[in-house]
N, C-alpha and C positions, 0 to 999 in steps of 0.2 A: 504494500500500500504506500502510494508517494504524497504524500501531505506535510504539506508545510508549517512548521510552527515558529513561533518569534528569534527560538535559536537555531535553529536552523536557517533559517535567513541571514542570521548574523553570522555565522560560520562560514556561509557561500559568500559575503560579504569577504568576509576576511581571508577566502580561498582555503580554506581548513575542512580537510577532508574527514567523512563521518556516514555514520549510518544511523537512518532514523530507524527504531522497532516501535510501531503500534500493536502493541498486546490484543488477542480478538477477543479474552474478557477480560473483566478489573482485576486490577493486580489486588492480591489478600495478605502478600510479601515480598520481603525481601528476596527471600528464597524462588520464589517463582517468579519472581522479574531476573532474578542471573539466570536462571535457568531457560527460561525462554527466549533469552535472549541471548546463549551460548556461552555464557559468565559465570564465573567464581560469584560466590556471594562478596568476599572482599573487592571486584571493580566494580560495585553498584556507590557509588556517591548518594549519599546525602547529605543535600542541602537544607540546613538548621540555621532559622535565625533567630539572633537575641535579641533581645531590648535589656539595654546597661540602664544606670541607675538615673542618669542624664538624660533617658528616654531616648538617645542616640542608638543606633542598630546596627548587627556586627553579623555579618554571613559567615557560620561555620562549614566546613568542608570535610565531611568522617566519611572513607570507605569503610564499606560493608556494615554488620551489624555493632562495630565495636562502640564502645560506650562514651561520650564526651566524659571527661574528669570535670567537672564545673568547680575544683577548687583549682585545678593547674588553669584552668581559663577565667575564670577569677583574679588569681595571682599575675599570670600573665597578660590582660589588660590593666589591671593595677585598681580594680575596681570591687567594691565589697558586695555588691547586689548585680546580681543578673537575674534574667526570667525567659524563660521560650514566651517569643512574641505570638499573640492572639489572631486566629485566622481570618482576621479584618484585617490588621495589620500588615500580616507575611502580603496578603492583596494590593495592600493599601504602597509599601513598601519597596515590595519585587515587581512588582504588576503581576505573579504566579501565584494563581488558587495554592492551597497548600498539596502536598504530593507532586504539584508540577514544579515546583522551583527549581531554577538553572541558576550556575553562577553567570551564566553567556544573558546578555540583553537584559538586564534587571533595568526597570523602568527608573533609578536613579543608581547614584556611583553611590557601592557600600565599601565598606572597608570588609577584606574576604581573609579567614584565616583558615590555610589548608592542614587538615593533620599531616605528618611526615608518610604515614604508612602508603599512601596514597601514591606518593613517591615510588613505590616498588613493586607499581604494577604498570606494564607496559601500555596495555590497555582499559581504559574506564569509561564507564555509562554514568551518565549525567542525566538530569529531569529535561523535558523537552520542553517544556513550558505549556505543554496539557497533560492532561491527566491520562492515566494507565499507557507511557509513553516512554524511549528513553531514547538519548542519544547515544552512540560507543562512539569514542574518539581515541587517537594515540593522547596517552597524558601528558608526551611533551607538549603536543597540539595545543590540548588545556592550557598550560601552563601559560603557553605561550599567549594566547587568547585571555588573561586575566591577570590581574593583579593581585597575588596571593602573596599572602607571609607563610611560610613552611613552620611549621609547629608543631610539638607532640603533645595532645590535647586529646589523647583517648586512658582511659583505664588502663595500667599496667598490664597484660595477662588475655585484654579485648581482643 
């Protein structure tokens, strides 16, 4: 199925090559969006965003199912209050319903922190910017294509 979504456009924008997957039903997990899509559960990205204490907003970046440390991201924005932002917000924010969030095209510039782990997978699927959707790209690609700080910002053991 060839359908265009907002990061996908921006990809072809920026001549980065990728594959869209539309899933034929809703995804239920993680585990059946790598699977369906010929993936590890570790290159499924999830995009997590905060809202700090400031009410300013910070795009996290975890492959696979492993767990944000909320006191390593705490400590390393320097900040004593965080909160996963309300799915008005993630809208209101990214311009992506929540489940469709991309770090590619977010309808304003966020500040974007990649976990490291992420780093050590050749290839990764990102949210398309609709729902039950993903992109697979090389994560130099990614990389290249955003503004990210590398961080380890999961649970020990994740």
């Amino acid at each position: 199925m060839s359908k265009a979504t907002p990061v996908t456009r921006k990809l072809d924008e920026l001549g980065i090559e990728h594959t869209l997957h539309v899933h034929e039903s809703p995804l239920r997990s993680l585990e059946q969006a790598a699977t369906e899509r010929g993936l590890q559960n570790n290159q499924i990205v999830r995009s997590l965003l905060f809202r700090l204490e400031d009410r300013s907003f910070i795009l996290v970046l975890v492959a696979g199912p492993a767990k944000v440390d909320w006191s390593r991201l705490r400590n390393f924005l320097g900040v004593r209050r965080l909160t996963t932002a309300e799915d008005e917000e993630v809208l209101a924010v990214t311009g992506f319903s929540p489940g469709a969030v991309s770090p590619i095209g977010l309808k304003q510039p966020l500040r974007i922190l990649a976990d490291a782990m992420m780093c050590d997978q050749e290839v990764l699927s990102i949210g398309a910017g609709i729902r039950n959707a993903g992109v697979i790209l090389r994560s130099k690609d990614l990389f290249e294509a955003i503004e990210a700080e590398i961080v380890e910002l999961v649970v020990s053991g994740s």
